[in-house]
C-alpha positions in Angstrom: 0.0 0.0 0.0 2.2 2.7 1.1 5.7 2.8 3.4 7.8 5.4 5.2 10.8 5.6 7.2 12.3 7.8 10.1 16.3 9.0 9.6 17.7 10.2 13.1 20.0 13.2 12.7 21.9 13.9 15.9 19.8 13.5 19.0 16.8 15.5 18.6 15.8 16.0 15.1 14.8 13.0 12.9 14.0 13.2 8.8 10.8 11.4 7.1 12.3 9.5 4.3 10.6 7.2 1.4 7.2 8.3 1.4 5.4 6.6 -1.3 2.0 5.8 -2.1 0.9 3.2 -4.5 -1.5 4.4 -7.2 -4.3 2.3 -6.4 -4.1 3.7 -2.6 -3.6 7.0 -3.0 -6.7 9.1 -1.5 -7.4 6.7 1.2 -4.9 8.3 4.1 -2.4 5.6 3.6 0.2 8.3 3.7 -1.3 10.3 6.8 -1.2 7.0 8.4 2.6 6.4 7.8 3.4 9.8 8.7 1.3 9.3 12.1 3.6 6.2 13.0 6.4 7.8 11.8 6.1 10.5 14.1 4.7 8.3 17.2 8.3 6.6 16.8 10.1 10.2 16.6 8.3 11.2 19.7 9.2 7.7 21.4 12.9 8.1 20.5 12.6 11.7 22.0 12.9 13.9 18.9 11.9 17.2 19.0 11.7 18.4 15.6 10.6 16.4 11.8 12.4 17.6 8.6 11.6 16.4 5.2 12.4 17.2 1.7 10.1 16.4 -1.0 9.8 17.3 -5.2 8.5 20.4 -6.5 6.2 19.2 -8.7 4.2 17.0 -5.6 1.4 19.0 -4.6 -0.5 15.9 -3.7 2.1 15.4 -0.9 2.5 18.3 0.0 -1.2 17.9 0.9 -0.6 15.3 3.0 2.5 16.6 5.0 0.5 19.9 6.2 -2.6 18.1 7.1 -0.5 16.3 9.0 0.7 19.5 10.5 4.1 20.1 9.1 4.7 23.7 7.3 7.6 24.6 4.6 10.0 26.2 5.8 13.9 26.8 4.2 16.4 24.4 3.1 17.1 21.3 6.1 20.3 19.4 6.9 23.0 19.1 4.6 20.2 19.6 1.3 21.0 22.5 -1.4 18.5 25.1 -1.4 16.8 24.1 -4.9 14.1 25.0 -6.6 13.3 21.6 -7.4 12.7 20.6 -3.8 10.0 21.5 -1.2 11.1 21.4 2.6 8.9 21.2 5.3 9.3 20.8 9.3 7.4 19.8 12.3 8.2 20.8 15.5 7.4 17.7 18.6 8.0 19.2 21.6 8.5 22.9 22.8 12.0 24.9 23.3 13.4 22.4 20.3 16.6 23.5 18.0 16.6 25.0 14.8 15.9 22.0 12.4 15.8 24.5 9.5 18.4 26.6 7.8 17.2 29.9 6.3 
């Protein structure tokens, strides 16, 4: 149906990797679902912040990502800052670093 993963980076920010849909499942949650546990698991491991980078030309995901509650912001980790790539962060717990660069 769908899959997900969580990247730690350091000890308090962690990185949604691999999101992907299958076709036939797309428009049933399968994504909001992944992105629930991946975040349960963040919050287990005691991350405070979720980073992700995604394409430009996947508004159906970025759909998914803010209804989920994440919001763009600049470029994160070691990424280039490229107009071919949307980056969006959550914040998991209050008084958390600076996942973003600006």
């Amino acid at each position: 149906m769908g899959c997900g993963a969580l990247r730690r980076h350091g000890g308090v920010v962690g990185e949604v990797k691999r999101m992907y849909t299958r076709p036939a499942h797309r428009g049933r949650n399968v994504g909001g679902l992944a992105l629930d546990a991946i975040e349960a698991r963040a919050r287990q491991d005691g991350l405070d912040r979720l980073v992700l980078e995604t394409g430009d030309r996947h508004p159906a995901a970025w759909r998914v990502y803010e209804r989920a509650g994440f919001t763009r912001c600049g470029a994160v980790l070691d990424y280039p800052d490229s107009p071919y790539s949307v980056f969006y962060e959550k914040a998991l717990a209050p008084n958390d670093p600076d996942g973003c660069r600006d």
